[in-house]
Wavefront OBJ file of the C-alpha trace (Angstrom):
o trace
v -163.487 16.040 14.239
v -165.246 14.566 17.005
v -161.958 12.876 18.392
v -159.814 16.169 17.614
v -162.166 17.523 20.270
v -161.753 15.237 22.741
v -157.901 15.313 22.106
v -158.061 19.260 22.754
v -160.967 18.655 25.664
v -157.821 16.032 26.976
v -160.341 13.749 28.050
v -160.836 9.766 27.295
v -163.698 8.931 24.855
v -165.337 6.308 27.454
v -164.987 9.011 30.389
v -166.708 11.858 28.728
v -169.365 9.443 27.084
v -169.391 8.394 30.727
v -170.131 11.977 32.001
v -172.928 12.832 29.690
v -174.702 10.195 30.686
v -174.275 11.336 33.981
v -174.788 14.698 33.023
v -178.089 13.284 31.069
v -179.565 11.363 33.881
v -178.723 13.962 36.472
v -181.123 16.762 33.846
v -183.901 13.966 33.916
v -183.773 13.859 37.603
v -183.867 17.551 37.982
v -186.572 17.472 35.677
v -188.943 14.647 37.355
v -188.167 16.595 40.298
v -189.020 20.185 38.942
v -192.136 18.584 37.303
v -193.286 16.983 40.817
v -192.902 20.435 42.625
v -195.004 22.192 40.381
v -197.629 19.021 40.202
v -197.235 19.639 44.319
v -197.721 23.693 44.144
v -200.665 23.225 41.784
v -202.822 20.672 44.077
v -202.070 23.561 46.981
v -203.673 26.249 44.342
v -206.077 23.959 43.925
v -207.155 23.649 47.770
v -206.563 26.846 48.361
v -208.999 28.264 45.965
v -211.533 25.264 46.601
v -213.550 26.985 48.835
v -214.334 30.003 45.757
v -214.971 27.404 43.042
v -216.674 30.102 40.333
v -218.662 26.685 39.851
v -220.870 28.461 42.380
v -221.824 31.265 40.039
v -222.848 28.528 37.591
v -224.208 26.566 39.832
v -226.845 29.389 40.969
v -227.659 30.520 37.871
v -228.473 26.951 36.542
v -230.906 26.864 39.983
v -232.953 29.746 38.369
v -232.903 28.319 35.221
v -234.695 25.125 36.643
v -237.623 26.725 38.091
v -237.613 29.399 35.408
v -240.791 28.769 32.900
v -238.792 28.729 29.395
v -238.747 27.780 25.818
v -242.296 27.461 23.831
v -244.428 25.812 26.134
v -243.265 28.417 28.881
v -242.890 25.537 31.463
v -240.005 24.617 34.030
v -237.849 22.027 34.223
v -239.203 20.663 37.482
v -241.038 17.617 36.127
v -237.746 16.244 34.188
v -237.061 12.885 35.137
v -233.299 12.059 35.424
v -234.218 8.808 37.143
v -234.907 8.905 40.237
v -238.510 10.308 39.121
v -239.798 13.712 38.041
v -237.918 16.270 39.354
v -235.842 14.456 41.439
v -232.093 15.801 41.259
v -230.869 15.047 44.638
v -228.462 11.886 43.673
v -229.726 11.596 40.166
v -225.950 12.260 38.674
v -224.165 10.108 40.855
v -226.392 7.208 38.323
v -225.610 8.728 35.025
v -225.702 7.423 32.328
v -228.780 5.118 32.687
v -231.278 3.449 30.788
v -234.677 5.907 30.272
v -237.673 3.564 28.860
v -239.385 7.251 27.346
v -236.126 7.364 24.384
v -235.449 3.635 24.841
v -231.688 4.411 24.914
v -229.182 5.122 27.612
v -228.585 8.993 27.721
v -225.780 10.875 30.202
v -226.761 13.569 31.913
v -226.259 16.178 29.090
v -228.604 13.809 26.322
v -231.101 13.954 28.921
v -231.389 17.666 29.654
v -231.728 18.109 25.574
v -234.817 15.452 26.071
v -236.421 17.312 28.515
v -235.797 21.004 27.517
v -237.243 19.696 23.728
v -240.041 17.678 25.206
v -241.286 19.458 28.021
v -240.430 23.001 27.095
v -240.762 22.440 23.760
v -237.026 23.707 22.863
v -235.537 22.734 20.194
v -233.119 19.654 20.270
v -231.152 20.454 17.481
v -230.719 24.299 18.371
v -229.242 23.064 21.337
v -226.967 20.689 19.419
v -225.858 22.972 16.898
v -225.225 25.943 19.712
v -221.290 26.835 20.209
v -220.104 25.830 23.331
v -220.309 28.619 25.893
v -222.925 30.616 24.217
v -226.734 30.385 23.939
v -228.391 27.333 24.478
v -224.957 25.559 25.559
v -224.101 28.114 27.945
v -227.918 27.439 29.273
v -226.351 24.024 29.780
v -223.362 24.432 31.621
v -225.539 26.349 34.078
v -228.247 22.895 34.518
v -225.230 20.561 34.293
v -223.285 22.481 37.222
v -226.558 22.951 39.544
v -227.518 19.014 38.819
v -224.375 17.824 39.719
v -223.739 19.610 42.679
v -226.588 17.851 44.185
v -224.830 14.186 44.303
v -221.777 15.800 45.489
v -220.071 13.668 48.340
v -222.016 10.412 46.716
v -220.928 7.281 45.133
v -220.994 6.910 42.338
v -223.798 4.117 41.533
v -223.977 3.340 37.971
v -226.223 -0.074 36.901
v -225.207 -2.011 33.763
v -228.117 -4.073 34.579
v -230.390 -3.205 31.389
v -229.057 -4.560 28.077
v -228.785 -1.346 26.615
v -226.868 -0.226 29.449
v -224.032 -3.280 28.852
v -224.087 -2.560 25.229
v -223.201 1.228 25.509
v -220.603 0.018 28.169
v -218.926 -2.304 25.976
v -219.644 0.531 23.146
v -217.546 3.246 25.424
v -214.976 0.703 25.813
v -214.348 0.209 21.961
v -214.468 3.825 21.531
v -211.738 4.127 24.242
v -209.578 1.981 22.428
v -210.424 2.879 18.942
v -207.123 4.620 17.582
v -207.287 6.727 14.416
v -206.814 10.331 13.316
v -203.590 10.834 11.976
v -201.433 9.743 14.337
v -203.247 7.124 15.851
v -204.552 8.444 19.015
v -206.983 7.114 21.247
v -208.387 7.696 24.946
v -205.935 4.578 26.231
v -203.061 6.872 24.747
v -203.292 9.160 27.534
v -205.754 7.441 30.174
v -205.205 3.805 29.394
v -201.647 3.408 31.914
v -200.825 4.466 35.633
v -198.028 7.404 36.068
v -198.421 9.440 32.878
v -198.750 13.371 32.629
v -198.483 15.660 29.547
v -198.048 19.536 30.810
v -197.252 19.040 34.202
v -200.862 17.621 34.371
v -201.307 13.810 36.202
v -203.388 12.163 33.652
v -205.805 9.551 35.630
v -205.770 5.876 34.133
v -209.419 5.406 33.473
v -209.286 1.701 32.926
v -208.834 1.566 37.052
v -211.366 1.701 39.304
v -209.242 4.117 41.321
v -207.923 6.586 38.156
v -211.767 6.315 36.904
v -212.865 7.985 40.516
v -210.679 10.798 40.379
v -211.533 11.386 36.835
v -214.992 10.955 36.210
v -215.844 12.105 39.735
v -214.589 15.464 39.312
v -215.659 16.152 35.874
v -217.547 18.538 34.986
v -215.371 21.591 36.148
v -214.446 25.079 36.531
v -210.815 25.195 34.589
v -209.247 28.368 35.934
v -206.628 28.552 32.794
v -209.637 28.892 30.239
v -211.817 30.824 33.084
v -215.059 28.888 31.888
v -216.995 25.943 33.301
v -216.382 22.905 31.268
v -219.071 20.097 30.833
v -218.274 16.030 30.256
v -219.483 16.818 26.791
v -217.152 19.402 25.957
v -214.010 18.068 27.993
v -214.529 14.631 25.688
v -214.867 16.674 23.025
v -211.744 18.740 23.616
v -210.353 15.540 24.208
v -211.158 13.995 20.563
v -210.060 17.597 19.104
v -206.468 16.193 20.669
v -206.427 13.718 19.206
v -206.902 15.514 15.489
v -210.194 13.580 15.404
v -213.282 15.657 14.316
v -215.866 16.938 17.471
v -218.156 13.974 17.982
v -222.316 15.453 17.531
v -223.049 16.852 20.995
v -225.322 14.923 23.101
v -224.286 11.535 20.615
v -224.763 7.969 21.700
v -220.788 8.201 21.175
v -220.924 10.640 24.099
v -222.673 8.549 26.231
v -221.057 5.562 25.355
v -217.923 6.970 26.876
v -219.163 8.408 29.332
v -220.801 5.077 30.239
v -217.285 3.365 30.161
v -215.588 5.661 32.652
v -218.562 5.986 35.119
v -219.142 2.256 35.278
v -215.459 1.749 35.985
v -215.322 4.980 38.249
v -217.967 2.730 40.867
v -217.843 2.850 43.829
v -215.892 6.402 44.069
v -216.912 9.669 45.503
v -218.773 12.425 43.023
v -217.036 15.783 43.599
v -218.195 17.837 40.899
v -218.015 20.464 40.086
v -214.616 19.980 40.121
v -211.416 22.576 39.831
v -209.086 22.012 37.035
v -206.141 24.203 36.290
l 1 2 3 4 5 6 7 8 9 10 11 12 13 14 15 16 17 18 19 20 21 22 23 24 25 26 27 28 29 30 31 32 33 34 35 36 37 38 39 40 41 42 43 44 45 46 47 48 49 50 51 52 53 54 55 56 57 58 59 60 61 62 63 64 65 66 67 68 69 70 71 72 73 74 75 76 77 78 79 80 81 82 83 84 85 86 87 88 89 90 91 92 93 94 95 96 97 98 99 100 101 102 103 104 105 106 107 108 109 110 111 112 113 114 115 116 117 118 119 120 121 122 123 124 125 126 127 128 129 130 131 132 133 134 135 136 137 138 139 140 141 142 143 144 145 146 147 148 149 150 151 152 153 154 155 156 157 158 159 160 161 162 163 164 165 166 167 168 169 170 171 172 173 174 175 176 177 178 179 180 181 182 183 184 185 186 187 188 189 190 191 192 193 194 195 196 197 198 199 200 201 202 203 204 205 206 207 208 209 210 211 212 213 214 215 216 217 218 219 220 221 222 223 224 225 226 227 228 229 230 231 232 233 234 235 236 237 238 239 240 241 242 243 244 245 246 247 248 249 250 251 252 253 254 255 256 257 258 259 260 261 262 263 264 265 266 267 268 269 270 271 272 273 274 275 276 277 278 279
């Protein structure tokens, strides 16, 4: 049948094999191109609308929240240490995750928050691990996480692996980068682990760079203006697990951290500009 056709078509076998090939590579190209144009009209949306990031909404309402006497003890949050000292925010991202000798563990920003709001406010840890994301206690969260952060914007990023426990939940984050599983075998590198990839139109950084790491970690957490919400490291890594068919990883986990610990150690050096915009 297939040569009846090209008998009828009147056209040689290698020719027309010849012209879909052609025809194939010339669709790729329009495609790569068609893919870069949008990748190009989405980084204009992006600037144009930088200078309305609804971070700013979060970002105020997590500044009352800090200075707002909460939670059992009725007490701010103005004595949590993020490590720079009690109260101290100005900077104190830009060095997450870190070693804290008060939980003898390294803790992310997130992990840290739950330690203070439980111990000096008296909240309750797991009420804020067990709250849905966006609501309640969480959406408590997002508002600290986006006014803390906002305060090392236009900093390097300085993160110490200095501490034992600090190289062992680097070396943990790595493992857990790697690890592939779920059912089909997905892991962090799948996506982040190589230079030039994208899935949606979307440039997917290469983490394991000191350069991808920057533009990944350093602009995480963010506003995403296809979901309309603000998005924490916590729940982006754990949107990214639910990607990979894995199951959501405990919020506020030494998992979490461990991670996070991975990408900000390689992100060094680069320039915090969170809250970021996402599409």
């Amino acid at each position: 049948m297939k040569l009846l056709f090209l008998k009828r078509m009147k056209i040689k076998a290698p020719h027309f094999l010849r012209g879909l090939a052609l025809l194939g590579a010339i669709s790729v190209g329009m495609a790569c191109a068609n893919a870069q144009s949008t990748a190009d009209e989405i980084a204009k949306y992006r600037q144009m609308i930088a200078d309305g990031n609804p971070s700013d909404l979060y970002e105020d309402a997590g500044a009352e929240l800090w200075k707002k006497p909460s939670g059992p003890k009725n007490v701010t949050l103005e004595k949590c240490n993020l490590g720079l000292g009690p109260g101290v925010i100005k900077g104190a991202s830009a060095q997450l995750p870190r070693y804290f000798a008060d939980t003898n563990k390294v803790q992310d920003l997130e992990s840290r928050l739950i330690t203070c709001m439980s111990t000096i406010q008296g909240i309750s840890a797991q009420e804020i691990i067990d709250a849905p994301f966006q609501k309640g206690l969480k959406k408590d969260m997002d508002a600290l996480v986006a006014y803390v952060v906002s305060q090392s914007k236009d900093q390097k990023i300085k993160v110490s692996t200095k501490h034992p426990k600090e190289k062992e939940a680097y070396e943990l984050g790595k493992r857990a980068f790697y690890f592939e599983g779920g059912p089909m075998d997905f892991s962090c590198a799948t996506c982040h682990g190589a230079s030039d990839k994208r899935i949606r139109l979307q440039d997917l950084p290469n983490l394991t760079t000191q350069a991808g790491a920057a533009a990944g970690w350093g602009t995480w957490p963010a506003y995403r203006v296809s979901s309309g919400q603000f998005w924490t490291m916590g729940l982006r890594l754990s949107d990214c697990y639910r990607q990979q068919r894995f199951p959501f990883p405990i919020y506020g986990s030494d998992l979490l951290t461990a991670v996070s610990m991975y990408m900000a150690v390689n992100a060094n050096g680069g320039v915090v500009q969170t809250p970021g915009l996402k599409r």
